[in-house]
mmCIF entry with sequence, helices, sheets and N, C-alpha, C, O atoms, coordinates in Angstrom:
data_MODEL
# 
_entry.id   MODEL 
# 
_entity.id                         1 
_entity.type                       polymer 
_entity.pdbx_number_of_molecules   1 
# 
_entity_poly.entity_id                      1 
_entity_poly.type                           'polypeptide(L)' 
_entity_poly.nstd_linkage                   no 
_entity_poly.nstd_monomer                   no 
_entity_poly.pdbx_seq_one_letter_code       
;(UNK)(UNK)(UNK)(UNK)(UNK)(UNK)(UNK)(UNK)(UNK)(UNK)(UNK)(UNK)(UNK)(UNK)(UNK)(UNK)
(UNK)(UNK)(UNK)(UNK)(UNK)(UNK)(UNK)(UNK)(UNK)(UNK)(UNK)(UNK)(UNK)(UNK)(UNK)(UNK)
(UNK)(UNK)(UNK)(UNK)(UNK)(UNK)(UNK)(UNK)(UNK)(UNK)(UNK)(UNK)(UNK)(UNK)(UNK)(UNK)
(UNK)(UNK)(UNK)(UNK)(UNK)(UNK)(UNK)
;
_entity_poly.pdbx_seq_one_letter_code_can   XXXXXXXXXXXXXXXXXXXXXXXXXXXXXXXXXXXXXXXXXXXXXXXXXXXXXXX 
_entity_poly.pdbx_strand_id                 A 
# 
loop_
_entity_poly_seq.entity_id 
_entity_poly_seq.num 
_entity_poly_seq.mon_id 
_entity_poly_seq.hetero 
1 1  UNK n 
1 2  UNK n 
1 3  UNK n 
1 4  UNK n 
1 5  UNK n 
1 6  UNK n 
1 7  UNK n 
1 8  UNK n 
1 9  UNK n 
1 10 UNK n 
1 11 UNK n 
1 12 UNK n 
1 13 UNK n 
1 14 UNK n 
1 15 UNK n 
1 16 UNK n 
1 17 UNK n 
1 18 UNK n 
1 19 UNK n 
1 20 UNK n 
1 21 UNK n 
1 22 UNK n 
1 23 UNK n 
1 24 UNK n 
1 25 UNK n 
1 26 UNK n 
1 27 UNK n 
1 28 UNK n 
1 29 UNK n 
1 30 UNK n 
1 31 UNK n 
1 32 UNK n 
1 33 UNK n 
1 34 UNK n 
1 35 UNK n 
1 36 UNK n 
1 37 UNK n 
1 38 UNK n 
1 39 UNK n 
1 40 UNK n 
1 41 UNK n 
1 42 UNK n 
1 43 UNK n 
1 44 UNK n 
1 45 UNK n 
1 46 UNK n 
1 47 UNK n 
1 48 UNK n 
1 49 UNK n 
1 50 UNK n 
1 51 UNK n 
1 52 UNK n 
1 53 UNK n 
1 54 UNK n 
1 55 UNK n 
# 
_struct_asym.id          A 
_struct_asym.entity_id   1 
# 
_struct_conf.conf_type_id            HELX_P 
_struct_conf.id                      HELX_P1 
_struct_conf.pdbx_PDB_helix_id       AA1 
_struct_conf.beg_label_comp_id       UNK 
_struct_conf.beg_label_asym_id       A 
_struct_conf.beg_label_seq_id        8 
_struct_conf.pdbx_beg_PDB_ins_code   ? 
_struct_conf.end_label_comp_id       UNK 
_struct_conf.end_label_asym_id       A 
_struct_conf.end_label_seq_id        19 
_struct_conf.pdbx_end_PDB_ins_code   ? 
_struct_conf.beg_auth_comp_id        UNK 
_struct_conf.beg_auth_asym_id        A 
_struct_conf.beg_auth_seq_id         8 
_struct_conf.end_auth_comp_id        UNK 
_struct_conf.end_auth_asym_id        A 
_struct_conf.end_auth_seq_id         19 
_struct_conf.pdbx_PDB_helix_class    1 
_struct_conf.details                 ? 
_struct_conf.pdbx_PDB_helix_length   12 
# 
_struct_conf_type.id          HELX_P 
_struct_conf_type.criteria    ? 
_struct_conf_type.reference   ? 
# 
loop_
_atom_site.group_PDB 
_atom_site.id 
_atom_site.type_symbol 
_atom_site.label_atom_id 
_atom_site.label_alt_id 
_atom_site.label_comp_id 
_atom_site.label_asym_id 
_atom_site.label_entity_id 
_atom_site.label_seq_id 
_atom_site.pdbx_PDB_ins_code 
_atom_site.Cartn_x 
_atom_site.Cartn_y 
_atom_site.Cartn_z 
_atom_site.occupancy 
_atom_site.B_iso_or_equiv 
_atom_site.pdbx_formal_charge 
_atom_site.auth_seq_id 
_atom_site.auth_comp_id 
_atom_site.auth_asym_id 
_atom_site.auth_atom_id 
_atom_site.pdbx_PDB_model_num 
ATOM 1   N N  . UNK A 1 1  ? 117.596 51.348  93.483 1.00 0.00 ? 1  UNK A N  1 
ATOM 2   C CA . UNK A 1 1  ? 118.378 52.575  93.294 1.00 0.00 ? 1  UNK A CA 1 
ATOM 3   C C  . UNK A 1 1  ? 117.621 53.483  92.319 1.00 0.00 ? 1  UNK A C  1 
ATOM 4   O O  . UNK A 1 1  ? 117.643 53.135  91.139 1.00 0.00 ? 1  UNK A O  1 
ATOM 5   N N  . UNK A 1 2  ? 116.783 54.881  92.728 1.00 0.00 ? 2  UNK A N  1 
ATOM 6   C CA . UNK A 1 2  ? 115.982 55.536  91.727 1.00 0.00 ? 2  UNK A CA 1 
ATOM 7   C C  . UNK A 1 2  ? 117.004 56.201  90.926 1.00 0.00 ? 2  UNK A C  1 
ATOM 8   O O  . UNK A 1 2  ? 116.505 57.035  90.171 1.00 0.00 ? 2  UNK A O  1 
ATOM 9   N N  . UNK A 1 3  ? 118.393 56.093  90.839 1.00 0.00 ? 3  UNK A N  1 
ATOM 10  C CA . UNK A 1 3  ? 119.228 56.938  90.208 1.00 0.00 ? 3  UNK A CA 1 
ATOM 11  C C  . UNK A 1 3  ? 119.374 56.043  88.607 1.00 0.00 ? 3  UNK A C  1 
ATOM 12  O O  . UNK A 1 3  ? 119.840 56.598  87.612 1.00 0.00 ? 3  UNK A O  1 
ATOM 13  N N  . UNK A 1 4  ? 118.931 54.727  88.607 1.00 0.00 ? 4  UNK A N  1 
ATOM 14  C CA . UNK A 1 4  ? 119.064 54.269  87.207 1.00 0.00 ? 4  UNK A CA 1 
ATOM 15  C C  . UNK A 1 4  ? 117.859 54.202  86.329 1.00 0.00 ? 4  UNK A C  1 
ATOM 16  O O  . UNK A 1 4  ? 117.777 53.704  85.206 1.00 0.00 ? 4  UNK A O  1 
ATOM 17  N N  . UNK A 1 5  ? 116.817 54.870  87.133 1.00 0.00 ? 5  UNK A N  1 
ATOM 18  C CA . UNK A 1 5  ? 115.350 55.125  86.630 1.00 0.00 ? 5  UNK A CA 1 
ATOM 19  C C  . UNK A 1 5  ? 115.194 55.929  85.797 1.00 0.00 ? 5  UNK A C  1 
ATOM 20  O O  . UNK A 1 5  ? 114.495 56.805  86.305 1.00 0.00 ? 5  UNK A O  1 
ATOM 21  N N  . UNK A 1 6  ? 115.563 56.333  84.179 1.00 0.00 ? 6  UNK A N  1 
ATOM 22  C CA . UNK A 1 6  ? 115.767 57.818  83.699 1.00 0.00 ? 6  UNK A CA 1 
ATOM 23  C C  . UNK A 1 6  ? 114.360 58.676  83.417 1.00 0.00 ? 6  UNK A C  1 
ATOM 24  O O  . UNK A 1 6  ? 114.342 59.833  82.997 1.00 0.00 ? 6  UNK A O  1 
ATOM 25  N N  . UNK A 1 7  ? 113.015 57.753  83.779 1.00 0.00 ? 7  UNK A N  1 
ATOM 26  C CA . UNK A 1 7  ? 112.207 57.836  83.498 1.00 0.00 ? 7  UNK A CA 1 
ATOM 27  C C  . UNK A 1 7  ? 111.848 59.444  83.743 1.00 0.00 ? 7  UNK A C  1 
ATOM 28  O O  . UNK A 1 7  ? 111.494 60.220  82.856 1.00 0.00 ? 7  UNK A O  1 
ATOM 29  N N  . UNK A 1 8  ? 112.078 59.871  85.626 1.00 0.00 ? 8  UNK A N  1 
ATOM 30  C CA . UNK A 1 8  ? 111.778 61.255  85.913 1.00 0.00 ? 8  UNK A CA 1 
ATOM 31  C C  . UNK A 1 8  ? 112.436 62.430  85.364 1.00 0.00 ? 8  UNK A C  1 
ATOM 32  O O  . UNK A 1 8  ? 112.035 63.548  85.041 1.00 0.00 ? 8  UNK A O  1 
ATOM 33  N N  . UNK A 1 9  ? 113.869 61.690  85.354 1.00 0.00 ? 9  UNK A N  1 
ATOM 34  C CA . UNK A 1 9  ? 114.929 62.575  85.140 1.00 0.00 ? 9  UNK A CA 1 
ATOM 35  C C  . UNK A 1 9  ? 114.986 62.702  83.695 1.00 0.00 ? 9  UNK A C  1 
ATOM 36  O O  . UNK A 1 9  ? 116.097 62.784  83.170 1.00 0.00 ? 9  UNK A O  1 
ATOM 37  N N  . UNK A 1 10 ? 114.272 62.720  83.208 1.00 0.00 ? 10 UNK A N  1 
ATOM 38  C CA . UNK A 1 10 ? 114.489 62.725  81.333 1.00 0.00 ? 10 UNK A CA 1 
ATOM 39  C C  . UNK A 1 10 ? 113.715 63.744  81.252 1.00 0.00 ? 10 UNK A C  1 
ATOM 40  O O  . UNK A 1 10 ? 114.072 64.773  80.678 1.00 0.00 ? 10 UNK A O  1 
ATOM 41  N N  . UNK A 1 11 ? 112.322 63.576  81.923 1.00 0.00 ? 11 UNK A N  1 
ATOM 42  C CA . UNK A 1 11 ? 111.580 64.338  81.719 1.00 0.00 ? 11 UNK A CA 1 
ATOM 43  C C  . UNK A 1 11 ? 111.538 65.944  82.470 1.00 0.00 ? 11 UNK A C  1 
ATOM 44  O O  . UNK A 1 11 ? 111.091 66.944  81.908 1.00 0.00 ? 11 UNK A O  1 
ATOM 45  N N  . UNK A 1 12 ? 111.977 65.918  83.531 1.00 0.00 ? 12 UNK A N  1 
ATOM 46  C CA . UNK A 1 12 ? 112.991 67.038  83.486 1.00 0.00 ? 12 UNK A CA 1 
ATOM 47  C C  . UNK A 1 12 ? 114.333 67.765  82.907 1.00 0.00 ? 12 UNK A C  1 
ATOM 48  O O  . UNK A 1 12 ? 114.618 68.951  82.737 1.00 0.00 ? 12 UNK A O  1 
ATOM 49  N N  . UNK A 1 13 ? 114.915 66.753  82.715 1.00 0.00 ? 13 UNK A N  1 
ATOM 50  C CA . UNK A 1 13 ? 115.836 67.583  81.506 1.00 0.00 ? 13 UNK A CA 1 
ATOM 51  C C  . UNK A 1 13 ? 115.065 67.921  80.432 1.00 0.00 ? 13 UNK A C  1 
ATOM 52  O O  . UNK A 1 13 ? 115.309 69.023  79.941 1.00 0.00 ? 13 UNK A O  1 
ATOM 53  N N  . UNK A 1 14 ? 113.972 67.094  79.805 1.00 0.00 ? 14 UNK A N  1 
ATOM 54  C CA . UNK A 1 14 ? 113.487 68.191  78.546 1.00 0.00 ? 14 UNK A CA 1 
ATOM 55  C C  . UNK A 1 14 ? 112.831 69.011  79.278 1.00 0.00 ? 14 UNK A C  1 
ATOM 56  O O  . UNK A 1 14 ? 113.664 69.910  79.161 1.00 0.00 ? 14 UNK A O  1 
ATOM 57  N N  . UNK A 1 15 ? 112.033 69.477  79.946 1.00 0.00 ? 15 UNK A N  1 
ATOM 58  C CA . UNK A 1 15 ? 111.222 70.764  80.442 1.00 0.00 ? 15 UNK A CA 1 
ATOM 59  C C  . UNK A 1 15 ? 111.978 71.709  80.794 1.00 0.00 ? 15 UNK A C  1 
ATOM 60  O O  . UNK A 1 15 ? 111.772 72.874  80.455 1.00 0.00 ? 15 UNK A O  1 
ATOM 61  N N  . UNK A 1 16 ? 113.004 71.312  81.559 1.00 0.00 ? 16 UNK A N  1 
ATOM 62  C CA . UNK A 1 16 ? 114.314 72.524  81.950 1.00 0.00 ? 16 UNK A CA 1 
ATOM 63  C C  . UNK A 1 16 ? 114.734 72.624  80.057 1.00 0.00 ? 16 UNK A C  1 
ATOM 64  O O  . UNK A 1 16 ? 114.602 73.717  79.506 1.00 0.00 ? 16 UNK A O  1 
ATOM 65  N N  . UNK A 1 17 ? 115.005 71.936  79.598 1.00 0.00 ? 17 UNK A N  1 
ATOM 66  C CA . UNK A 1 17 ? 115.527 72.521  78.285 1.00 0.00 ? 17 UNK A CA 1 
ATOM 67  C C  . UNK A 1 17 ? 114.616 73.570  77.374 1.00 0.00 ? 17 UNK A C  1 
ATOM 68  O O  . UNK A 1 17 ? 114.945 74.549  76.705 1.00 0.00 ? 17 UNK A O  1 
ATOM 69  N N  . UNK A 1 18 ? 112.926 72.754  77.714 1.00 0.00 ? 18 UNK A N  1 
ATOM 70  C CA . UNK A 1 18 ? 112.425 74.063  76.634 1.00 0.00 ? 18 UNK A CA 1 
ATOM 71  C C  . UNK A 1 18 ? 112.020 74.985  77.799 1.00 0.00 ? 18 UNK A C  1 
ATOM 72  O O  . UNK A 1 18 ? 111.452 75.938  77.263 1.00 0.00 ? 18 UNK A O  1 
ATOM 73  N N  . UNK A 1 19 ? 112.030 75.111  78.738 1.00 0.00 ? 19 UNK A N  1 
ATOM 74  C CA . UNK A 1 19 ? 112.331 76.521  79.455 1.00 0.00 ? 19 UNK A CA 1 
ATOM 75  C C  . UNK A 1 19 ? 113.420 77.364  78.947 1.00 0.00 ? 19 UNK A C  1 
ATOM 76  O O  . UNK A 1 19 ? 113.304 78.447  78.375 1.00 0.00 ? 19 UNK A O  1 
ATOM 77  N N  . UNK A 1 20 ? 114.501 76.717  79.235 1.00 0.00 ? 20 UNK A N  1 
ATOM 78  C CA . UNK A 1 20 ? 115.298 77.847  78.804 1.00 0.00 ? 20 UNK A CA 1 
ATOM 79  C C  . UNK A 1 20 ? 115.894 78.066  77.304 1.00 0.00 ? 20 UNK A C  1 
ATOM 80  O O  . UNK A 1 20 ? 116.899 78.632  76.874 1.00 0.00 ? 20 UNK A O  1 
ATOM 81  N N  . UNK A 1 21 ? 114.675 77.267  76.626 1.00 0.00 ? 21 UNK A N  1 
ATOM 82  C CA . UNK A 1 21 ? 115.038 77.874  74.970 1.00 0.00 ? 21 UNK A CA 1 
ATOM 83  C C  . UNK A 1 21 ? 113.552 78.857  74.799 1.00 0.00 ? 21 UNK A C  1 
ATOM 84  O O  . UNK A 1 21 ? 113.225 79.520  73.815 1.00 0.00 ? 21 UNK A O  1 
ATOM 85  N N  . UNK A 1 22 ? 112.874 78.706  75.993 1.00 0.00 ? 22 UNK A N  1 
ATOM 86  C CA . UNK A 1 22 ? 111.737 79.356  75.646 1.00 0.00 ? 22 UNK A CA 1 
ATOM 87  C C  . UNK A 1 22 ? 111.923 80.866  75.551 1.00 0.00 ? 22 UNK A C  1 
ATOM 88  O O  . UNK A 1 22 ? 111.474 81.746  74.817 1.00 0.00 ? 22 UNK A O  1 
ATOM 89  N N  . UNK A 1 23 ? 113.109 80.795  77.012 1.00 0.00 ? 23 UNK A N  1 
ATOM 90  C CA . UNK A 1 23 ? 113.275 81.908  77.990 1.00 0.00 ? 23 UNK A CA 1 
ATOM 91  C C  . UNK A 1 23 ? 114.558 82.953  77.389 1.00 0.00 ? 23 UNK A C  1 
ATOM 92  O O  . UNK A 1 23 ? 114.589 84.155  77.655 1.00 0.00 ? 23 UNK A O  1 
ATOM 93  N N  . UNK A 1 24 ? 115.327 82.431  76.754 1.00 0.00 ? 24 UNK A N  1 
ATOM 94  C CA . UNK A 1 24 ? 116.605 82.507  76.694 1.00 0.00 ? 24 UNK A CA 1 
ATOM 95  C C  . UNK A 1 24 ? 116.823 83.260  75.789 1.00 0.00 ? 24 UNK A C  1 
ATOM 96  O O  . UNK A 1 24 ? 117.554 84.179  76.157 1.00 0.00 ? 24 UNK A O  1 
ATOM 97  N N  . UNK A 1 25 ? 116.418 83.336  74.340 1.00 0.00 ? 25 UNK A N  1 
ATOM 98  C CA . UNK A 1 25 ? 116.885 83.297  72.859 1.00 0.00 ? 25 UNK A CA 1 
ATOM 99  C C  . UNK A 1 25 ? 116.066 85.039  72.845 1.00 0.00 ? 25 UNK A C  1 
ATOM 100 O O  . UNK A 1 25 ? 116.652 85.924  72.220 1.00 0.00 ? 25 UNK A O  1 
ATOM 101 N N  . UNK A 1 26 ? 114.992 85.303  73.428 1.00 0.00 ? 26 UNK A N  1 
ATOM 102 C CA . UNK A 1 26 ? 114.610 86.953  73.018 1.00 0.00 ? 26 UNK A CA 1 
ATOM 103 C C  . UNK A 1 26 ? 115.428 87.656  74.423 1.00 0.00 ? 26 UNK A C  1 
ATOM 104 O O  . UNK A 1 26 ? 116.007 88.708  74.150 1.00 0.00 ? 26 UNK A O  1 
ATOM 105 N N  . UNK A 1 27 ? 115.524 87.267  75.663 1.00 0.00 ? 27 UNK A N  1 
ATOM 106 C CA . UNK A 1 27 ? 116.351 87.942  75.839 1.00 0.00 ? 27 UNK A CA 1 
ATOM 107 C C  . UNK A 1 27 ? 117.743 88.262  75.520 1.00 0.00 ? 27 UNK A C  1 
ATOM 108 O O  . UNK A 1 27 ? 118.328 89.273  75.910 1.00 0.00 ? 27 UNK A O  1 
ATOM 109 N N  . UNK A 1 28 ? 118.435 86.963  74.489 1.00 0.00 ? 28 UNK A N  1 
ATOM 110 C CA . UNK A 1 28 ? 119.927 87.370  74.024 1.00 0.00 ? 28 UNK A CA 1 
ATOM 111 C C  . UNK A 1 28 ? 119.758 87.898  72.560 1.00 0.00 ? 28 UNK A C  1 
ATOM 112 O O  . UNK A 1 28 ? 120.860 88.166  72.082 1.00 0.00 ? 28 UNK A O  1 
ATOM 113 N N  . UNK A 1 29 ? 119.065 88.053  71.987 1.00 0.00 ? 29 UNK A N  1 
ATOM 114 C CA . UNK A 1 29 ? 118.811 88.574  70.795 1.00 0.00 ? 29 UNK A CA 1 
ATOM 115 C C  . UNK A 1 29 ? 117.882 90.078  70.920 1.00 0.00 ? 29 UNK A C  1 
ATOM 116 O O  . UNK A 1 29 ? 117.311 90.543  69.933 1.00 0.00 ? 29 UNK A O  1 
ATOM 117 N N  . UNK A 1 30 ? 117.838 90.696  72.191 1.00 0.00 ? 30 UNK A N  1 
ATOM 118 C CA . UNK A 1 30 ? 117.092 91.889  72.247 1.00 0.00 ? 30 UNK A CA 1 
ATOM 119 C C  . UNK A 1 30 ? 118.258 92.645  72.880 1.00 0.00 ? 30 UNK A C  1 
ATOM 120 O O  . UNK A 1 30 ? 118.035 93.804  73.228 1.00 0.00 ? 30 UNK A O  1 
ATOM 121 N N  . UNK A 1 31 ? 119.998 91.909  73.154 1.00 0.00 ? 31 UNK A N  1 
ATOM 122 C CA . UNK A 1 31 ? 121.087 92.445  73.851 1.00 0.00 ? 31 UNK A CA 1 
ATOM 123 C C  . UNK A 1 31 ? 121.438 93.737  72.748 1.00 0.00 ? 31 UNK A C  1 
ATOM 124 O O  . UNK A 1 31 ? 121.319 93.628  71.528 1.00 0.00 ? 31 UNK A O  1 
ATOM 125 N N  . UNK A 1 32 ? 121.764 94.619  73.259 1.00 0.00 ? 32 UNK A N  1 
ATOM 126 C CA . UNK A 1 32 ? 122.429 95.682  72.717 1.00 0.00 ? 32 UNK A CA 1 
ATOM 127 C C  . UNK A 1 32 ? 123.295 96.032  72.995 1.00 0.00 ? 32 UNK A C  1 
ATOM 128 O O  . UNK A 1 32 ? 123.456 96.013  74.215 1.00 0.00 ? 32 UNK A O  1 
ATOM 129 N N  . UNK A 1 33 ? 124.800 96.751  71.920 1.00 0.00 ? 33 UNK A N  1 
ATOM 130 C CA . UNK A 1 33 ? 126.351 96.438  72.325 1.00 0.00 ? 33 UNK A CA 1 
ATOM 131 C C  . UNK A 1 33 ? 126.322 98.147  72.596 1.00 0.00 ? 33 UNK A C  1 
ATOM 132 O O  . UNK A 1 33 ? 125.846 99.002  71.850 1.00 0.00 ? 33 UNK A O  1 
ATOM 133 N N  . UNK A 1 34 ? 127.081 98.354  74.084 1.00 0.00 ? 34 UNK A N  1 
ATOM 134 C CA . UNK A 1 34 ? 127.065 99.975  74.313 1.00 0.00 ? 34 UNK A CA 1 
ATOM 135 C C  . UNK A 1 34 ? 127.577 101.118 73.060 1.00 0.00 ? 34 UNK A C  1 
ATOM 136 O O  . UNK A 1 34 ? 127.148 102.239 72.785 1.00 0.00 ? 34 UNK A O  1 
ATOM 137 N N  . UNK A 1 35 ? 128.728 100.253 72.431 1.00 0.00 ? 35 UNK A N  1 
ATOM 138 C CA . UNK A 1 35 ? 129.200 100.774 71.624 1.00 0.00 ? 35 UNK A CA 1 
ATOM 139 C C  . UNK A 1 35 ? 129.183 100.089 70.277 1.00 0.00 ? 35 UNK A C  1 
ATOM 140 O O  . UNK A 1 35 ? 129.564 98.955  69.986 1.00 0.00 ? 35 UNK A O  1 
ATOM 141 N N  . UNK A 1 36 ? 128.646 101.046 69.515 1.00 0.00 ? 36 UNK A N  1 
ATOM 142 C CA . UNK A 1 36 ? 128.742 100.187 67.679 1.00 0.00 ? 36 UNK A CA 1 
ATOM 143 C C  . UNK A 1 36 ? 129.935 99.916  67.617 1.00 0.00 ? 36 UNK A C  1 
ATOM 144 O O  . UNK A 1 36 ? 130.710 100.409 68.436 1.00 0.00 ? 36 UNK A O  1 
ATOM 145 N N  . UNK A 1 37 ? 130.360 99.083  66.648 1.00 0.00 ? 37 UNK A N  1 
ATOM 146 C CA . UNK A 1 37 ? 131.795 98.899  66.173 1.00 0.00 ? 37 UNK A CA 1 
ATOM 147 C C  . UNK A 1 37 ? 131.853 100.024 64.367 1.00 0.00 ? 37 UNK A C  1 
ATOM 148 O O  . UNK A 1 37 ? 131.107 100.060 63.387 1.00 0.00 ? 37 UNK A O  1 
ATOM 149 N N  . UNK A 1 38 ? 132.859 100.590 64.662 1.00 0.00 ? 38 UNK A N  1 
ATOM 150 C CA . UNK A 1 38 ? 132.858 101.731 63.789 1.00 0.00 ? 38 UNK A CA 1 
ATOM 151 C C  . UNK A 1 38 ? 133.712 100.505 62.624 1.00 0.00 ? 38 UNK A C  1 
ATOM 152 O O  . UNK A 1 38 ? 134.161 99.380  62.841 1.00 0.00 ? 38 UNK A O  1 
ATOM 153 N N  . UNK A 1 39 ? 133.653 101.436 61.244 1.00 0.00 ? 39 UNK A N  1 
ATOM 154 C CA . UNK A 1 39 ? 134.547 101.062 59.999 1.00 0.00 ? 39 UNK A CA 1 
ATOM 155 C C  . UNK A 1 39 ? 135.409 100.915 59.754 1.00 0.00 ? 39 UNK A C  1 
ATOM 156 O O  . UNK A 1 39 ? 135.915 102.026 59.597 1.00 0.00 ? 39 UNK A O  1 
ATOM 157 N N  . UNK A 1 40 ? 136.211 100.050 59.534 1.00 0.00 ? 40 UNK A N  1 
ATOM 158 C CA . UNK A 1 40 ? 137.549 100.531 59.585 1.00 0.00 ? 40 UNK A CA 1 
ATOM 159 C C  . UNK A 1 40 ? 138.111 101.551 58.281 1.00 0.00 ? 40 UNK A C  1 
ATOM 160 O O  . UNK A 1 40 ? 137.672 101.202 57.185 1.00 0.00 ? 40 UNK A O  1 
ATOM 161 N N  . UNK A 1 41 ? 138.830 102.505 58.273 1.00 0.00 ? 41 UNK A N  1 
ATOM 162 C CA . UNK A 1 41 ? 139.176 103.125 56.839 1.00 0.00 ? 41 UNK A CA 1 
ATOM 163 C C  . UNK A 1 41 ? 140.421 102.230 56.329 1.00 0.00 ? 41 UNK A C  1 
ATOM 164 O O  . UNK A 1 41 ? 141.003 101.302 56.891 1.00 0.00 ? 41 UNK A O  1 
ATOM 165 N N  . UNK A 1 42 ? 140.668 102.954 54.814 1.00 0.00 ? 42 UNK A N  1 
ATOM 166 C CA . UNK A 1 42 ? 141.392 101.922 54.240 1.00 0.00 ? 42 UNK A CA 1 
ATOM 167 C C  . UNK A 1 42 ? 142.515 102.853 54.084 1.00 0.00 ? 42 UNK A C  1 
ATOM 168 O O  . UNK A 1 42 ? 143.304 102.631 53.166 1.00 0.00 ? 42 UNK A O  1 
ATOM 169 N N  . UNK A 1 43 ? 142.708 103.921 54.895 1.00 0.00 ? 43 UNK A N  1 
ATOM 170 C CA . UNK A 1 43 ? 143.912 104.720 55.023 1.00 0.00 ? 43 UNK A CA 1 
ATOM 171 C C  . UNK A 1 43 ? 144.775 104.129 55.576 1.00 0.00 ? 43 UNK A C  1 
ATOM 172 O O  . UNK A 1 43 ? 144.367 103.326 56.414 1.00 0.00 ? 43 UNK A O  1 
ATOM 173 N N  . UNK A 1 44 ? 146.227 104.222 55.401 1.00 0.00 ? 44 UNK A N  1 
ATOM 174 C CA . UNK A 1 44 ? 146.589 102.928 56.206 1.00 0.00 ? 44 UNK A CA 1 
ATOM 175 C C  . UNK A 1 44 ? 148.135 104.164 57.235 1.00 0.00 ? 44 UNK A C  1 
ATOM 176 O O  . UNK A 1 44 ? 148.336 105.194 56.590 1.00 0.00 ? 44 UNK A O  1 
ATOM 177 N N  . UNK A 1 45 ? 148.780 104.091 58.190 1.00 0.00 ? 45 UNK A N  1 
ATOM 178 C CA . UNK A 1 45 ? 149.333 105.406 58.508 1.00 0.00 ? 45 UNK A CA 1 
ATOM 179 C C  . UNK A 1 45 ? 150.716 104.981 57.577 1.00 0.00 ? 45 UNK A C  1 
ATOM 180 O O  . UNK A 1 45 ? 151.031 103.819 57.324 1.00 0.00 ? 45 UNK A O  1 
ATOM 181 N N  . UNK A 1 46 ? 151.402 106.101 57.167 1.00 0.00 ? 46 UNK A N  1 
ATOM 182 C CA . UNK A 1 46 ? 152.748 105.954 56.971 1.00 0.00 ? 46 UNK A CA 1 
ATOM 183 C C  . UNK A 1 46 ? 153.616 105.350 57.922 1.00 0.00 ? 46 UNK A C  1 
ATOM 184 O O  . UNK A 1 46 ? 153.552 105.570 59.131 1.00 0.00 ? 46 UNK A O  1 
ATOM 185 N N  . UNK A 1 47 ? 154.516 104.505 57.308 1.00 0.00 ? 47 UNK A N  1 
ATOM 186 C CA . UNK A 1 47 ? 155.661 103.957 58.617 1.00 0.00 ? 47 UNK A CA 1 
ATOM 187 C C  . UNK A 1 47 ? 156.322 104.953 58.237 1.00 0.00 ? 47 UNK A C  1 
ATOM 188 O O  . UNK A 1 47 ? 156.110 105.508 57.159 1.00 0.00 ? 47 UNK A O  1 
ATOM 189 N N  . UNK A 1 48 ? 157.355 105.375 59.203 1.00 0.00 ? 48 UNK A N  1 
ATOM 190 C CA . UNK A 1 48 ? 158.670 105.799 59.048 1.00 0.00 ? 48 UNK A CA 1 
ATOM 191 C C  . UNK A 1 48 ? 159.905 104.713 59.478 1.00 0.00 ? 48 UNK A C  1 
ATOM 192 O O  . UNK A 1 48 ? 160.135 103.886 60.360 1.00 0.00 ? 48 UNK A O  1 
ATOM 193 N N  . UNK A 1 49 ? 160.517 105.248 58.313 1.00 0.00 ? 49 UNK A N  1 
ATOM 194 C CA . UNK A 1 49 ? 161.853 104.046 58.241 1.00 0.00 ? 49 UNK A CA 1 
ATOM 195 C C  . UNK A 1 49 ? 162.759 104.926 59.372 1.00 0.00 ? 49 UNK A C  1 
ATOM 196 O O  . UNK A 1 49 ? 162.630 106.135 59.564 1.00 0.00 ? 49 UNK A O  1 
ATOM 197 N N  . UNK A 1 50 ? 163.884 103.861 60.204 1.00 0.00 ? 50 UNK A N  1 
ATOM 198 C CA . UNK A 1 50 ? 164.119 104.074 61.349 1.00 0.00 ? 50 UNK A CA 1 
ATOM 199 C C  . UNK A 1 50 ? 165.527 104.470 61.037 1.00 0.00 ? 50 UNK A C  1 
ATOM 200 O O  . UNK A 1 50 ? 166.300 103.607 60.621 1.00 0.00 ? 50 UNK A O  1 
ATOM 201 N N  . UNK A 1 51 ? 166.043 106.077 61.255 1.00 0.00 ? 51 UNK A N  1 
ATOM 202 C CA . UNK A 1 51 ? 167.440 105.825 61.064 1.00 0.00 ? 51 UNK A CA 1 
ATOM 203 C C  . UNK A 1 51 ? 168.217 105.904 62.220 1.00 0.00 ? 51 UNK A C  1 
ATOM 204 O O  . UNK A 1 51 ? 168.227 106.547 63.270 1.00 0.00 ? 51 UNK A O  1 
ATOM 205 N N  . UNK A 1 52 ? 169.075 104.746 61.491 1.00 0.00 ? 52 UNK A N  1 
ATOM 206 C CA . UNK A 1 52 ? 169.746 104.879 62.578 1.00 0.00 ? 52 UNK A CA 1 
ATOM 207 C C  . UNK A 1 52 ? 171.108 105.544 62.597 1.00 0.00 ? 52 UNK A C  1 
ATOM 208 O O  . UNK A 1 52 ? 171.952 105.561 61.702 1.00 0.00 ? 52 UNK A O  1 
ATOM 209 N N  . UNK A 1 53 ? 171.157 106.246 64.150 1.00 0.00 ? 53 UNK A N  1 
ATOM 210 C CA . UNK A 1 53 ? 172.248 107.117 64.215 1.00 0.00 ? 53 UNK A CA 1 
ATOM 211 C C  . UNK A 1 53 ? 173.760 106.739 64.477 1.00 0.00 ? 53 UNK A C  1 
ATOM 212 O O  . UNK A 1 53 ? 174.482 107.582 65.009 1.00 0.00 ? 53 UNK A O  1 
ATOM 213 N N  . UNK A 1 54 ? 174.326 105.360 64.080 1.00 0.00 ? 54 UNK A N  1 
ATOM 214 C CA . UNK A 1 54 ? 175.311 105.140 64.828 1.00 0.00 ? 54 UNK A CA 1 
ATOM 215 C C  . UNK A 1 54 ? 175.918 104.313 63.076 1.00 0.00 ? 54 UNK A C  1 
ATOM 216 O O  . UNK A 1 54 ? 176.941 103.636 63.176 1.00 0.00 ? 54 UNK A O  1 
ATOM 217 N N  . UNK A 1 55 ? 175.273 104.418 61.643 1.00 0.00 ? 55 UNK A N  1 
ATOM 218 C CA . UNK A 1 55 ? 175.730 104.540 60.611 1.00 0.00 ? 55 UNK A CA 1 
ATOM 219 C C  . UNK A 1 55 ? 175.874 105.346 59.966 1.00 0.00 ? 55 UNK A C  1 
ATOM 220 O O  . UNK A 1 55 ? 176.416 105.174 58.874 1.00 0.00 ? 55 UNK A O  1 
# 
C-alpha cells in the first residue's frame, strides 16, 4: 500500500509549503485597502432625551 510510505508525500508537502511561503507573503503584504480607515474624533453627538407626550 504506497499510501503508508510518507517518504514521497512528506517531501511534497514541504516543497508545496515553501512554495507558497515563498509565493505568498509579498503578494499579501504589497495588498492595498481601497479605502484608508479615517480617525475617529472624540466629539461625541448630543443625545436628546425623549419626551414623552402622553406625561
Amino acid at each position: 500500500m504506497p499510501q503508508l510510505n510518507p517518504a514521497p508525500w512528506f517531501l511534497i508537502l514541504v516543497f508545496s509549503w515553501l512554495i507558497f511561503l515563498a509565493l505568498m507573503p509579498p503578494k499579501i503584504l504589497t495588498h492595498q485597502f481601497p479605502h484608508e480607515p479615517s480617525t475617529l474624533t472624540a466629539h461625541k453627538p448630543k443625545a436628546n432625551s425623549w419626551t414623552w407626550a402622553w406625561q
